[in-house]
N, C-alpha and C positions, 0 to 999 in steps of 0.2 A: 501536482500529484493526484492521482485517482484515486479514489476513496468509498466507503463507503459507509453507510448508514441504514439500522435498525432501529423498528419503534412500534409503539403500541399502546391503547389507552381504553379500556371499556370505557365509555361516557356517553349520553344519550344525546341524539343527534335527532333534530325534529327538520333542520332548515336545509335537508340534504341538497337540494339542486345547488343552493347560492354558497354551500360549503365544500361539493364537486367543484365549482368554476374557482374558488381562493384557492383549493389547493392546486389545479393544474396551474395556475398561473405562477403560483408564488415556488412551484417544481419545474421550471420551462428551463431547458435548457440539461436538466438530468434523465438520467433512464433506471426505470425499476419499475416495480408495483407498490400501488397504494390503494386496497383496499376499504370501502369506508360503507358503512351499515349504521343504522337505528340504533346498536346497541355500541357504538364506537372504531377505532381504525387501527389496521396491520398495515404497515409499510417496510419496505426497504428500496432506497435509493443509492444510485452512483453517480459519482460526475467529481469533477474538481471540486478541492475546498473549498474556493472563494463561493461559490455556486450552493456547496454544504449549507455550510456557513448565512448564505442568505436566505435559502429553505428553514434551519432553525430557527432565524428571527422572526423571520415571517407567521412561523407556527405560534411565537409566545409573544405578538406585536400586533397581529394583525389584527382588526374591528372581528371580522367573521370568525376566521380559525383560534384565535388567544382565549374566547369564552372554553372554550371545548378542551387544548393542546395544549396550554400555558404551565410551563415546570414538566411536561412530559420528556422521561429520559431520552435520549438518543445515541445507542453504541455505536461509534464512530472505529472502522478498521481500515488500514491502507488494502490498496489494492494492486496486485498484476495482471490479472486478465481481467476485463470489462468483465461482471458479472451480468449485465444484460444488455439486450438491441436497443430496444425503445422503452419508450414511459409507458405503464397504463396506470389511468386513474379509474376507476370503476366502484359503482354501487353493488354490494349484493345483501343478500336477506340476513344474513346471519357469517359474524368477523369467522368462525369456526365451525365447520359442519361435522355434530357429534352427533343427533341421536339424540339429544337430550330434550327433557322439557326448557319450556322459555324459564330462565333464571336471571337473573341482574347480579351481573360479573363485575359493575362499575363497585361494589364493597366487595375486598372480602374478609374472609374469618378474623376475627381479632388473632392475633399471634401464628397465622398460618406462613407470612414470605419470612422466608430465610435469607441472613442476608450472606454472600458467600464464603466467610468465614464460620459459621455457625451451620449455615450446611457441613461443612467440613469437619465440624466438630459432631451433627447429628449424627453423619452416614457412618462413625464410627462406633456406633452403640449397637451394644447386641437384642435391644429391645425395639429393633425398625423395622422393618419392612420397606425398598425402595425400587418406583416401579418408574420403568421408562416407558412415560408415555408419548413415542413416534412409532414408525413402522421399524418393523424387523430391519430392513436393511439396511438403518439407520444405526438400528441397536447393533447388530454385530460392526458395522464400520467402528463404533466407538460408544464407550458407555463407562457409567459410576461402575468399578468392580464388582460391588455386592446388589447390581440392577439385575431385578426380573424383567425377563419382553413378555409381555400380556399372551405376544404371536398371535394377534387378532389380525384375521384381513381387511374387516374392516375397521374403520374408530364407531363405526354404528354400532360394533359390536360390545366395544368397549364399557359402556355400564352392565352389562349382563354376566360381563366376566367378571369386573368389581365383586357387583352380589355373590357372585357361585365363589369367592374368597371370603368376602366380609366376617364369617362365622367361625372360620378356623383360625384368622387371624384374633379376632375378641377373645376366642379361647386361650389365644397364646400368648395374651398381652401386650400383641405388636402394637406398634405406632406406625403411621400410614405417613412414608416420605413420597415425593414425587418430584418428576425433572420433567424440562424438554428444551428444542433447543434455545426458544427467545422466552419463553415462560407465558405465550397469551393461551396456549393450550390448557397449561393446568391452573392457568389463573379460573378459565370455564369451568375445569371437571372439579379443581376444589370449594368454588361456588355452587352447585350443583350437590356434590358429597356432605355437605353443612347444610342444606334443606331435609338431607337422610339422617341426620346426626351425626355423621362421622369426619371428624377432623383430620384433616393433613397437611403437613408440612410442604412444603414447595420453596425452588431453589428460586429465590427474586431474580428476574432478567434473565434465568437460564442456563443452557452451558457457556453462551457467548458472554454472558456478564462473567461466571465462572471461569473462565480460562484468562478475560480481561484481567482481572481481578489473581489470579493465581498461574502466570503466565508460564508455561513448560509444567504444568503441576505432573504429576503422575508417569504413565510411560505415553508413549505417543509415534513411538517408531511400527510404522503399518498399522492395517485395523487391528482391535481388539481378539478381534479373532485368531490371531497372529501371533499373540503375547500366551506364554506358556501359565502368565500368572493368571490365566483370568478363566474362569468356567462360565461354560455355554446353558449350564442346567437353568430350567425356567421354575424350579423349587424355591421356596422361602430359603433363604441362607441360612447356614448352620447358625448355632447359640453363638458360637464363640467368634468374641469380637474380633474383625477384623484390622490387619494393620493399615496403616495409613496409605503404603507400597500396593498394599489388594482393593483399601476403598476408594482410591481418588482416581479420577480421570485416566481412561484407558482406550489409546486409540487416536482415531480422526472423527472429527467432527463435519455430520452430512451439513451442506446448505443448498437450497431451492434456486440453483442460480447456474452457470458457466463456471464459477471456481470447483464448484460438488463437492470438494471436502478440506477444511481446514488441518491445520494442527493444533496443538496444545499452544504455540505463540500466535495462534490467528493467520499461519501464512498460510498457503495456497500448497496443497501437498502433488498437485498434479494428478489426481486419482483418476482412470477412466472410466465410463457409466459403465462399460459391461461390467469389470469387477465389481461393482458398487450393488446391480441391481442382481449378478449370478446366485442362482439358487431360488431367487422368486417364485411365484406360478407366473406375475404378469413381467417378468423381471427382462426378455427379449424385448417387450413392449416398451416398459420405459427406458430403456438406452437406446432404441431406436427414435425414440419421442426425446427424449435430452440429446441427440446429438443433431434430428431435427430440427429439435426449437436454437439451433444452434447458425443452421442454415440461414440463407438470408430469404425473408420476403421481401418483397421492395414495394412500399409505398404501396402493402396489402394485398397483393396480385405475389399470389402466389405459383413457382415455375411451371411452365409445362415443359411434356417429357416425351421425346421421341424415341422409337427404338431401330439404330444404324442398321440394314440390312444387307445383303450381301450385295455389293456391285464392283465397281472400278470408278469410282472417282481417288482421283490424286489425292486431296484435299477435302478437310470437313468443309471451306467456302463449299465447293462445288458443290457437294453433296445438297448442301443448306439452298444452295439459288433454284438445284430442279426439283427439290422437294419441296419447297413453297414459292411457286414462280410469282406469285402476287406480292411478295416484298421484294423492292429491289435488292441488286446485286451491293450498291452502294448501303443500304440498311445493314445487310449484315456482317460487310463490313466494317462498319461502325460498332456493331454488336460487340463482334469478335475483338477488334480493338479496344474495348472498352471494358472486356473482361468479365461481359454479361453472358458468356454462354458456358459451361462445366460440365463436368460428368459428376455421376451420384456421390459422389467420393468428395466433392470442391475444390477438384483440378481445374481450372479457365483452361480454355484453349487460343488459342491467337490466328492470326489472318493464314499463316503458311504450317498450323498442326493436321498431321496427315489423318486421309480419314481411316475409321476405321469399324471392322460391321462388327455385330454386335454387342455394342458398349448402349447406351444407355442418355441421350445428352438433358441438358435442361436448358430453357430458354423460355423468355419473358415474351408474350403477348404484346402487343403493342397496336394502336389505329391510326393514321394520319393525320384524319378529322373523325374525334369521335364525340359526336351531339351534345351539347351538354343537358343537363337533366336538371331543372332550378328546381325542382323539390327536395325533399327532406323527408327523410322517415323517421319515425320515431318509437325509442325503445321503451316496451309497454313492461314489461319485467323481465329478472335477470338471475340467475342462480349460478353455482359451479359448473351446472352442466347443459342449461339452456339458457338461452334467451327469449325471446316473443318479442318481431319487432311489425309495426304496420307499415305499412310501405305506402308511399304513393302511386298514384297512377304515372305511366311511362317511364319506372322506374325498374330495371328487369332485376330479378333476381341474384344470375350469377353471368361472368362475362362469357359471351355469346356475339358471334356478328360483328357487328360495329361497335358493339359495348364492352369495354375492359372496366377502367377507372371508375366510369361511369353508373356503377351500379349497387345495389344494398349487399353483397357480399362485400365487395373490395373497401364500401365505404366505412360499413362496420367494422372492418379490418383494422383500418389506419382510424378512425374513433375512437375502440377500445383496447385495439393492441393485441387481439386476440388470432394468435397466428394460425390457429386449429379449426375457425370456426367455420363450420362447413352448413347449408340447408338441409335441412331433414325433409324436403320436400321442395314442390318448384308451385308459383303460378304466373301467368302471361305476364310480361312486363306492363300490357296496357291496363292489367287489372290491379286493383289498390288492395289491402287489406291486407290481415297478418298471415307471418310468416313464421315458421318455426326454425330456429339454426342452431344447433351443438357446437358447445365451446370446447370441448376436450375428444378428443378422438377415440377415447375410449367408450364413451355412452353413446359414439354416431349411431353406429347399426342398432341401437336397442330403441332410439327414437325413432329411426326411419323405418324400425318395422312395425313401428305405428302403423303406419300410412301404406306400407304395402297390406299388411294385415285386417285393416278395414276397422281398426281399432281408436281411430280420432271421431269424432263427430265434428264435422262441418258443416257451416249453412252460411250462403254467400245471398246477396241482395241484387238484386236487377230491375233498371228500369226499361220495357218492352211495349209494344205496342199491345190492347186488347183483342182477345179474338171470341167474340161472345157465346162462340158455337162450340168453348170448348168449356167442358167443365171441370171446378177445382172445386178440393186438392188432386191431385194429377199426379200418379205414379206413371212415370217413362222410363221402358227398360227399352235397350236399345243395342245393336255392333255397331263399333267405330273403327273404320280403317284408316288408312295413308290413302286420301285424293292422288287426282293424278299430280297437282302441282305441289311442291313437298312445303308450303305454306299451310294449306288446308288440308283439313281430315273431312270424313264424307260417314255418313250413315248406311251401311249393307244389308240391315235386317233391324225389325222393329217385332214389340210383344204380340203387337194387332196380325193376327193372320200368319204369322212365320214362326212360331213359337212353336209348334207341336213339327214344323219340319228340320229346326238348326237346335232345340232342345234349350233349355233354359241357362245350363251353362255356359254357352255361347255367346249370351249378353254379356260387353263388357263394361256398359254404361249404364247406370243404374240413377235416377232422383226422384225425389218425390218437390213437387212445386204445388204452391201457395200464393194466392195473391193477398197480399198485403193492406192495399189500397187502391183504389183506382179513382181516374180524374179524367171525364174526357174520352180520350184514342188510347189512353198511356195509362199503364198502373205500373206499382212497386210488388214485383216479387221476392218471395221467398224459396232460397233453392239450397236442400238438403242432399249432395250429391254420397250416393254411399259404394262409391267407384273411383277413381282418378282418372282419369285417359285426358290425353294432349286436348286442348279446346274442346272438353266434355261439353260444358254447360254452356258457351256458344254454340258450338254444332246444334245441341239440341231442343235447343230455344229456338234458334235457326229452322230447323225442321219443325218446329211446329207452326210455324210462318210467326213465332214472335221475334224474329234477331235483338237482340240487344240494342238499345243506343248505344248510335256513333263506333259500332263495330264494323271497322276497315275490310274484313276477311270474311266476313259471313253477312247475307248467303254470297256474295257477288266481293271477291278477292278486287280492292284499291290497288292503285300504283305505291309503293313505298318512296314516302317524301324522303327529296336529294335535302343532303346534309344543311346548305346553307338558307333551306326554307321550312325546316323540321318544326319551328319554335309553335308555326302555324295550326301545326295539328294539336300541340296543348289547350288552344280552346274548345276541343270537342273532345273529354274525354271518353273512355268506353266505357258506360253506365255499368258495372260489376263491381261488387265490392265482397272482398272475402270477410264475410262480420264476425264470425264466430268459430271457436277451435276450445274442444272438449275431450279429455283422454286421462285415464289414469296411467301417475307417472309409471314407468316400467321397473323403475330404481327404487322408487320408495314407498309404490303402492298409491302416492297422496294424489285427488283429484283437482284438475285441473281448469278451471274455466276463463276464455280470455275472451274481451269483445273490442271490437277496431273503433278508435273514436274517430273516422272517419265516415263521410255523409255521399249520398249521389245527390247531382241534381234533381230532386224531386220537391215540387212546389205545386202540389194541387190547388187546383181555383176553389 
């Protein structure tokens, strides 16, 4: 039987790498998220009992995990639909992102958890106040009858709405209840409300311990919003106490998963995202994003997408052989029988489905022989909505050419389980150092227009030959076009001499360069580029007759090594390292500073 499992614990966590590795091991074989920070861990998993079952012991047995997770509860519900694809285990800053000061959630209030009979008895009194703290579309799906929604956009907003209440609440003698639906939310904001002085109640483990616990309680046929007994007003409730039919449980219960929303007995109500999310501002977005994350990635390689045009083939085969004649005929046959190719919808199609124009297909990538890449990158820090990872050299970016599997998108994919995560910028596969990638598709555009914007500072490292006739620091403004062979870019116009005829705006390559050190023929530069352009900072090292070491393409374009002799050009990598990435965040204003603990070859005598 499928199943599943909630859990959660503030407890401080110093030995994070060696307590990532216990838990993915001792979860192998399930799928969900498990969350794990400094200040303690969120999870929910699914998978067979027996499998459950060994995840729990392993929690209150194990050497690493038992210090930390031992007696941690765990709401155990069956299941009918998988609630999710794969496992992630992941590190981030903070189990809950509020807005708040740092507070220590591992205690809290003396007398604040309820346990779910005594909530039941609180949210009856006419001297409460009780505030659901999720999103709106959570609250109207399902809610305590006598609940306020905050109707905050965001939870960052959420202590300023508190205060702008705090006062008229004291005047009226309320008492401060709170819910949500596992309880690690207001276990933070009631920790937090007790360094302001003010006490609140909170439902222990949630709605999902409360419905465990009190199973069919209340009504539960469609959302809340649905039931004539219940008012939508975000006002304190009237004086007069409510009855038990008005305070208890009303509705479906949201959850962050493939099922979306529960009922009153914890089954699976079948709810669709669009109802779930209609009336939102971002509400198109997330049902389109839940029925996404629904989709399949495969092994991190996310589909590509063709769009059918008007012709006369018979057959999608046909269509698919002369629209990519470089995969054989037999490939996509194989495809199509194997039920790897669909339309936006996750209709497959098969070997004799007729073609048809304008629909929309998906299909996987795939190389014959594709290089392998024996490095490793590694993630330098990690948040809800970015990452920062350093890459190694000959490691590209995103799949390109001969690289699908083989590269820091697709492999952080299937590492963290992160189906959304896209680069917020690109650098050469041959060049090493960090990278910026968005884990949620909502903050992609407001990261990437960093970098269109000219609002990152970067500074990358270079070892070049010296040229003594020139002098540093050395601002080089420059145009970069398309060479004629579509490998290389080429220099059109420079500041010396052209600038008063093509105008300043014209330049679209901009750095200032530094030498570092020097030793000999060869120093270590410093390059400050405050442009992008495709092999900026080769081209223009290039043009000043310093090429970079071990650079293939500049000035004098290499033959590209055949696959089975590739391993050979890993001992000459291309001396560029991107070192540095500086930007205040766009989301939260906070500044940002990251440096690559990766080194070039540089050994001065």
């Amino acid at each position: 039987m499928l199943q599943h499992i909630a859990f959660y614990r503030f407890v401080r966590i110093s030995d994070m790498e060696v307590t990532l590795a216990a838990l993915r091991a001792a979860a192998d074989g399930l799928s969900g998220s498990v969350l794990v920070s400094e200040e303690g861990i969120n999870g929910t998993l699914a998978g067979p009992s027996d499998l459950l079952d060994h995840f729990e012991r392993q929690m209150n047995s194990h050497d690493v995990l038992a210090p930390h997770f031992a007696g941690m509860t765990f709401r155990r519900t069956d299941c009918r639909t998988p609630p999710f694809g794969r496992l992630k285990i992941s590190r981030k800053r903070q189990l809950v992102e509020m807005g708040l000061p740092p507070v220590d959630a591992s205690v809290q209030p003396e007398g604040s958890l309820l346990t779910p009979q005594q909530w039941r008895e609180f949210i009856q009194r006419d001297d409460v106040v009780i505030i659901d703290n999720r999103n709106s579309f959570e609250y109207r799906l399902g809610r305590f009858g006598n609940a306020i929604d905050p109707g905050v956009a965001n939870f960052r907003d959420f202590p300023q709405w508190i205060h702008a209440q705090l006062p008229e609440w004291k005047a009226q003698g309320k008492q401060i209840g709170m819910y949500c639906t596992g309880g690690i939310r207001c276990e933070k904001t009631a920790a937090w409300l007790a360094t302001e002085g003010v006490h609140v109640a909170q439902l222990h483990g949630g709605i999902l311990n409360y419905l465990q616990t009190f199973p069919g309680a209340g009504l539960s046929s469609g959302s809340a919003d649905d039931s004539n007994a219940t008012s939508l007003s975000r006002a304190v409730p009237d004086s007069a106490s409510p009855s038990m039919d008005q305070a208890d449980w009303q509705g479906e219960c949201f959850v962050f998963d493939n099922r979306i929303a529960l009922d009153s007995h914890l089954q699976e109500t079948g709810r669709d995202p669009d109802t779930v999310y209609a009336g939102e501002a971002d509400g198109e977005f997330r049902a389109q994003r839940a029925k996404r994350l629904q989709a399949a990635v495969k092994d991190g390689v996310a589909p590509s997408v063709v769009l059918c045009p008007p012709g006369a083939w018979d057959t999608l085969h046909a269509f698919l052989c002369e629209r990519f004649p470089m995969v054989s005929p037999e490939n996509w046959l194989k495809r199509l029988q194997a039920g790897d190719i669909a339309d936006t919808a996750g209709n497959t199609f098969n070997v004799s489905s007729p073609y048809r124009a304008g629909i929309r297909i998906l299909y996987y990538r795939s190389v014959q022989q594709e290089p392998a890449v024996p490095f490793e990158a590694k993630v330098l820090f990690a948040n809800e909505r970015f990452i920062i990872a350093d890459k190694p050299h000959f490691l590209p970016v995103a799949p390109s050419g001969r690289y699908v599997t083989q590269t820091l998108l697709v492999r952080l994919r299937q590492q963290l389980q992160l189906v959304e995560l896209m680069p917020a910028h690109r650098i050469d596969r041959e060049t090493a150092g960090l990278v910026l990638l968005t884990t949620d598709a909502r903050y992609r555009d407001a990261y990437q227009a960093l970098f269109r914007r000219r609002k990152v500072r970067k500074v990358y490292e270079a070892v070049a030959p010296v040229n003594p006739q020139l002098q540093f620091p050395l601002q080089l403004e420059q145009r970069i076009e398309q060479a004629e062979h579509f490998m290389q870019m080429r220099v059109v116009a420079e500041s010396a001499g052209s600038l008063s005829e093509r105008g300043e705006n014209d330049f679209n390559a901009r750095v200032r360069i530094h030498i570092l050190q020097s030793a000999g023929d060869r120093a270590l530069y410093q390059l400050e580029p405050q442009t992008g352009v495709r092999h900026q900072l080769r081209v223009q090292m290039a043009s000043l007759g310093l090429p970079i070491c071990n650079d293939q393409i500049y000035p004098v374009l290499q033959p590209e090594a055949p696959v089975d002799s590739i391993t050979a050009t890993y001992e000459k990598p291309l001396q560029l390292l991107a070192r540095e990435l500086a930007f205040d965040d766009p989301v939260t204003g906070e500044t940002f500073h990251f440096c690559s603990e990766r080194s070039l070859q540089w050994a001065p005598g």
